[in-house]
C-alpha positions in Angstrom: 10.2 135.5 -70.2 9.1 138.2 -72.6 10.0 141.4 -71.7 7.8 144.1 -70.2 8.1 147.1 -72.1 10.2 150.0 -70.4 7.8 153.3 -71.1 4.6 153.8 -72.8 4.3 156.7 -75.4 0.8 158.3 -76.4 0.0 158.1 -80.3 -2.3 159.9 -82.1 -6.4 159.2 -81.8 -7.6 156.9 -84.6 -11.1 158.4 -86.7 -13.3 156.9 -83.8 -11.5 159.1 -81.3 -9.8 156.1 -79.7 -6.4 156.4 -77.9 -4.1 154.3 -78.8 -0.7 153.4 -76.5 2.6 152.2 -77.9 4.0 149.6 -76.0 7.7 148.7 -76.4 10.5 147.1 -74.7 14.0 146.1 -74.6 14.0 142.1 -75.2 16.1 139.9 -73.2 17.7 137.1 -75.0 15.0 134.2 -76.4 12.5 136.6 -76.0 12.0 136.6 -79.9 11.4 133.0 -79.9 8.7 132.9 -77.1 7.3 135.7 -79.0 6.8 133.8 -82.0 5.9 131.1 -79.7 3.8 132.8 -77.5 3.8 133.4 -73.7 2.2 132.2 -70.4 -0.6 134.2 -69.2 -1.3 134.0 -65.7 -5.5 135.0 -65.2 -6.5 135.7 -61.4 -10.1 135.4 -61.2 -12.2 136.1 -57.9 -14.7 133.5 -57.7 -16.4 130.4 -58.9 -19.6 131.0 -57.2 -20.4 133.2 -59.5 -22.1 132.6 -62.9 -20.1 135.6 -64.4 -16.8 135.1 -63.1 -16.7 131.3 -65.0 -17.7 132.8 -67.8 -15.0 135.5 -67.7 -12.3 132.8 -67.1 -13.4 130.8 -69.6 -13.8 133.8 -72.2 -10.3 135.0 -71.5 -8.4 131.1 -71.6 -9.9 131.0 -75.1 -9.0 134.5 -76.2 -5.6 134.0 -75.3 -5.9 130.3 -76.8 -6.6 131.4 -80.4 -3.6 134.1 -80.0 -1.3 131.1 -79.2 -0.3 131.8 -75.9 -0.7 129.3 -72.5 -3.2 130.2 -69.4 -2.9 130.0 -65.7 -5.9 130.4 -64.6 -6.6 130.8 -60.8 -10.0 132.0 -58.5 -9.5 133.2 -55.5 -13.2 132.6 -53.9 -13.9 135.7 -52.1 -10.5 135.7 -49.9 -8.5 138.3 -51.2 -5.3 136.7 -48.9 -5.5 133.2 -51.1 -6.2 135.6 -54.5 -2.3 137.7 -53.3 -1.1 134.1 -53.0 -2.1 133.2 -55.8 -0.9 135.7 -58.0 2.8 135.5 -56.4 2.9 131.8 -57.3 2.3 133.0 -60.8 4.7 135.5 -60.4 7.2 133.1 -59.2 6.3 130.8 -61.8 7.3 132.9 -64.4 4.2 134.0 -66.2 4.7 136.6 -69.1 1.9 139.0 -68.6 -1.0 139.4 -65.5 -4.2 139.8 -66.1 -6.2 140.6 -62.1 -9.9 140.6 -61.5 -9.4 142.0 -57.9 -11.3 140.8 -55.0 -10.0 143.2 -52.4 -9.2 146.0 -54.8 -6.7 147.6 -51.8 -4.3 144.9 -51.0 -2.3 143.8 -53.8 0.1 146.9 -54.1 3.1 144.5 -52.8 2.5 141.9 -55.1 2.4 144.3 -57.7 5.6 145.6 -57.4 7.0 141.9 -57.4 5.3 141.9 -60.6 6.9 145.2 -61.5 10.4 144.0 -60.2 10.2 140.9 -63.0 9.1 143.1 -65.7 5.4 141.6 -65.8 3.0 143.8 -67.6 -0.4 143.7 -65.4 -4.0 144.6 -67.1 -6.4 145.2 -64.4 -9.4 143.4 -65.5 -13.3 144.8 -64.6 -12.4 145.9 -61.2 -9.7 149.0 -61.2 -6.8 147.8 -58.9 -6.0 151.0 -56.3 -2.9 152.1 -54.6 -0.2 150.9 -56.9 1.6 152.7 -59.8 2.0 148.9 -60.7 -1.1 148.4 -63.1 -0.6 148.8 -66.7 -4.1 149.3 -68.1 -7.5 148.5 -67.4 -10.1 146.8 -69.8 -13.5 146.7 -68.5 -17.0 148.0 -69.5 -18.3 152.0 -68.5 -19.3 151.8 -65.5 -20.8 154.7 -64.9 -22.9 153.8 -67.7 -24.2 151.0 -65.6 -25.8 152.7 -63.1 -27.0 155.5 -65.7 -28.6 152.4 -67.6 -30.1 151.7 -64.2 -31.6 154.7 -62.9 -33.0 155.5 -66.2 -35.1 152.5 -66.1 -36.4 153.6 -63.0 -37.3 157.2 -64.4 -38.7 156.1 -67.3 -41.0 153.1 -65.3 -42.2 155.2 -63.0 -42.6 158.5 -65.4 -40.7 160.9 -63.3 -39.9 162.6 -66.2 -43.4 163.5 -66.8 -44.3 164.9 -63.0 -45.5 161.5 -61.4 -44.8 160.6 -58.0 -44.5 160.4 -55.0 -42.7 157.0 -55.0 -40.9 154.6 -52.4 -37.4 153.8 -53.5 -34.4 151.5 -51.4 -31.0 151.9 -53.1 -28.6 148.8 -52.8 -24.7 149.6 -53.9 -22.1 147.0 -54.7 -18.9 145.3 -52.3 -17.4 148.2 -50.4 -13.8 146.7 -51.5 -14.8 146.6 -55.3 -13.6 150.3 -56.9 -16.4 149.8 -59.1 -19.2 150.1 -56.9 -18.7 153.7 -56.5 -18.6 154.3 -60.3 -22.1 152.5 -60.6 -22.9 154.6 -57.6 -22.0 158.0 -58.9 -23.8 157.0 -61.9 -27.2 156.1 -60.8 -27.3 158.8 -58.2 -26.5 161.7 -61.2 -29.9 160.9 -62.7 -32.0 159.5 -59.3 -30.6 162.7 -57.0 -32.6 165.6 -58.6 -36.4 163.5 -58.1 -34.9 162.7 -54.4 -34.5 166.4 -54.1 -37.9 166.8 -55.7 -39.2 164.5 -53.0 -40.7 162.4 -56.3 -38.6 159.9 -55.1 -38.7 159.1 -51.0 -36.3 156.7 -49.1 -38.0 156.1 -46.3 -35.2 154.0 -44.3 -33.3 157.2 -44.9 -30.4 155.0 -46.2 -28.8 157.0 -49.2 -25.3 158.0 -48.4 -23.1 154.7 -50.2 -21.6 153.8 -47.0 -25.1 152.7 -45.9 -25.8 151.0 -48.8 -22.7 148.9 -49.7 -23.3 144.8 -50.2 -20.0 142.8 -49.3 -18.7 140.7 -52.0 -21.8 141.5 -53.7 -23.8 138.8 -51.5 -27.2 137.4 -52.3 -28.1 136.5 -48.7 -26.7 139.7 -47.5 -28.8 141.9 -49.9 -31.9 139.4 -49.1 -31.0 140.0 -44.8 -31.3 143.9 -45.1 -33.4 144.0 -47.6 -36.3 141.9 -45.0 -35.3 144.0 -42.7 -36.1 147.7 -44.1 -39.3 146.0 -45.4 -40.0 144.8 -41.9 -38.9 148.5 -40.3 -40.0 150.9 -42.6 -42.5 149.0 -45.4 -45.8 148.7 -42.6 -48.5 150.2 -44.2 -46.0 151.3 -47.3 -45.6 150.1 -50.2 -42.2 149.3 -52.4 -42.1 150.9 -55.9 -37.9 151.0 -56.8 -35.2 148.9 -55.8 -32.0 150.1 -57.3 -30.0 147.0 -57.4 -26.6 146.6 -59.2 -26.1 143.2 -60.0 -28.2 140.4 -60.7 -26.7 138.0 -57.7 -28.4 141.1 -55.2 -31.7 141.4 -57.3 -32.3 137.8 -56.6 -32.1 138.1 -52.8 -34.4 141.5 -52.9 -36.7 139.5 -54.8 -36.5 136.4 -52.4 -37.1 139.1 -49.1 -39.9 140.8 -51.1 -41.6 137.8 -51.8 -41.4 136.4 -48.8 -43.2 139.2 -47.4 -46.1 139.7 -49.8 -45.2 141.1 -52.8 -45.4 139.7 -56.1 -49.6 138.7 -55.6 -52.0 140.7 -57.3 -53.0 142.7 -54.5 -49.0 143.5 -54.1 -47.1 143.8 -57.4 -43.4 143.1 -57.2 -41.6 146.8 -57.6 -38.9 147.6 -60.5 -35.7 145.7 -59.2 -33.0 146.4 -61.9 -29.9 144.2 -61.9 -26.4 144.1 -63.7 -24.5 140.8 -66.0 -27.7 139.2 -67.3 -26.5 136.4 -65.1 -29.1 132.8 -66.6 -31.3 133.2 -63.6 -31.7 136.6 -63.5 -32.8 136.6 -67.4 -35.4 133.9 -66.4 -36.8 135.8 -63.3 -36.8 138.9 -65.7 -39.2 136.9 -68.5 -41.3 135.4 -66.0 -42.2 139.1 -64.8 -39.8 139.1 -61.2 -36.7 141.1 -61.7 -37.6 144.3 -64.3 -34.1 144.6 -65.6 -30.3 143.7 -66.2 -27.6 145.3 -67.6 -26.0 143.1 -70.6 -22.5 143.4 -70.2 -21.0 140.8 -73.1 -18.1 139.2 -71.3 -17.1 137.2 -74.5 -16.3 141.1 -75.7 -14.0 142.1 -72.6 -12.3 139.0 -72.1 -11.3 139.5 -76.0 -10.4 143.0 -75.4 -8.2 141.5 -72.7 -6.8 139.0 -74.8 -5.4 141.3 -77.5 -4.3 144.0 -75.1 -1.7 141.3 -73.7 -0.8 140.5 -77.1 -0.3 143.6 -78.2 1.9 144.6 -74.9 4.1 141.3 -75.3 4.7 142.1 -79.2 5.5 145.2 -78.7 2.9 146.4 -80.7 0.6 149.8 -80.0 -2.2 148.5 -78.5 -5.9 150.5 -77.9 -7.3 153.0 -75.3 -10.1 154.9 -75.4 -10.1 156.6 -72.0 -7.0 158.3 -70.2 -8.2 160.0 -67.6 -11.2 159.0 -65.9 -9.7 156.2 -63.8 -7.1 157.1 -61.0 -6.2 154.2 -58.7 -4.8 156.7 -56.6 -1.4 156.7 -57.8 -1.6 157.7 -61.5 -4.3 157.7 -64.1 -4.6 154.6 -65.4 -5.3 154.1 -69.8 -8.8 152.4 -69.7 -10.4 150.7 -73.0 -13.7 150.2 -71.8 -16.9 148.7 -73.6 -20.3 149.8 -73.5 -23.0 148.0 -71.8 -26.9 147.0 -72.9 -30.7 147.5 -70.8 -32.3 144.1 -70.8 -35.8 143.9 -69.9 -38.9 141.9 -71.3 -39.1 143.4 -74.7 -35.7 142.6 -75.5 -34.2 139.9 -73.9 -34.0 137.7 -77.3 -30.8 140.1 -78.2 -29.3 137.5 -75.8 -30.1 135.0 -78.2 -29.2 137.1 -81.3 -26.3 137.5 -79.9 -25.0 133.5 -78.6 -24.4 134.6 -75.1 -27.7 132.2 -74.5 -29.5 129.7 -76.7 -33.4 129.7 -76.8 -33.3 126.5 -75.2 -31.5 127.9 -72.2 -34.1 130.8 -71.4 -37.1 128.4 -71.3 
């Protein structure tokens, strides 16, 4: 097994005022042999029924492919006791180096210090792992960002900037076990807050504290269920303008309870219903005029960051951070490299194309 380097010493920030971490260890015998050969990576992903998580699998196999180095690739499907057993039959199977999309972001602190115990570096992939001193780094996009991208859209739709309103908005938030749903949170509500206070912006359920607003596992049908259900308690004689929505898999079942209720007819426009992943379906509700907007988040780009953070970690090598402090998992601060996400709406979905992620073919 290659070895997991014993301490981690801060180097100096390149021109782009990136961090960079040196990683180094004491090798075991062999271990410059597998080096040259390349390891076993063991990937834990957290579903299949999700258009985004087989990507990210998929992405992160090939990244680590083209570095030379073998895949374990595992999804857990929602149950975050199958994704802990998971990862300890990679543990016990001897994999070099982790890499964890968490589904329960809470409950792998034991496993993690098995993983600590047999020297296994673990990168904590999109979703920040909490409670464990056990997690290496974490690689994902800023999330905060997100829900910036998000509630600007709104501002700038509905011209809050320039005075206009009153308006009706509902606020959705992401799983209440994902760490990231608070980061999305924080960041919508830092632009969305100030026209609430202004009463520009009115929530008539009342519903804005995140607690209220949480979506487990990040369901569709969930998000469609409450979703009916504030249009059927507090929509009678009102009308929708905002849904703050933070993924693409909820936007869909808003729109399915909006539409099923009226709106989308010309007497009843669909409202602004933003999203997150620029999931297939989600691009294709947002040309045909459904869902307003997505957040492009280019998993081909994260899973690669992934791929040569492991690298560098089991060469020994320095390997890249760009943020220190912003991430504590409630144990220590945990070095981040994170990537910068895209708005996707009608008048620039064909960067999607530019870009490869789709083909024209596929958006038709």
């Amino acid at each position: 097994m290659l070895n997991r380097r014993a301490a981690l010493a801060a180097l100096a920030g390149t021109a782009s005022l990136a961090l960079t971490v040196s990683a180094c260890g004491k090798e075991s015998e062999g271990s410059s042999q597998s080096r040259s050969e390349g390891g076993t990576v063991g990937i834990a992903m957290p579903t299949q029924s999700s258009e985004r998580w087989l990507a990210d699998g998929k992405s992160v196999v090939g990244g680590l492919k083209k570095r030379g180095y073998k895949t374990k690739l595992v999804y857990g499907n929602d149950d975050p006791k199958a994704q802990l057993s998971q990862i300890g039959t990679l543990i016990e199977q001897g994999v070099d180096a982790l890499i964890i999309a968490a589904i329960d972001a809470k409950s792998l602190n034991g496993v993690l210090q098995r993983a600590s115990d047999a020297r296994i570096p673990v990168i904590s992939y999109d979703r920040l792992i909490l409670g464990t001193g056990n997690v290496d780094y974490y690689v994902s996009f800023d999330n905060e960002m997100v829900g910036r991208i998000e509630a600007n859209y709104i501002i700038e739709k509905l011209g809050l900037e320039k005075g206009k309103g009153p308006f009706n908005i509902e606020l959705f938030a992401g799983s209440p076990d994902d760490n990231n749903t608070k980061y999305f949170f924080n960041g919508s509500m830092a632009l969305l807050q100030p026209f609430l206070d202004s009463k520009q912006l009115v929530v008539p359920s009342r519903q804005t504290g995140l607690g209220q607003l949480t979506t487990p596992r990040w369901d569709g049908p969930t998000a469609q269920k409450r979703m009916s259900g504030l249009l059927t308690r507090w929509y009678v004689g009102r009308t929708l303008d905002a849904v703050l929505s933070p993924y693409d898999g909820i936007s869909r079942g808003v729109l399915s309870a909006l539409e099923a209720q009226g709106y989308g007819s010309a007497g009843k426009p669909l409202p602004i219903v933003t999203g997150q992943d620029a999931e297939l379906p989600s691009v294709k509700s947002i040309i045909a005029g459904r869902q307003s907007q997505t957040v492009y988040k280019d998993v081909r780009v994260l899973a690669g960051a992934a791929a040569w953070m492991v690298d560098d970690i089991l060469r020994g090598r320095a390997t890249r951070i760009n943020d220190r402090f912003s991430y504590n998992d409630g144990v220590k601060d945990v070095p981040a490299y994170l990537l910068q996400p895209q708005s996707i709406d009608k008048t620039n979905y064909e960067v999607l194309v530019r870009d490869g992620y789709y083909t024209a073919e596929e958006l038709t």
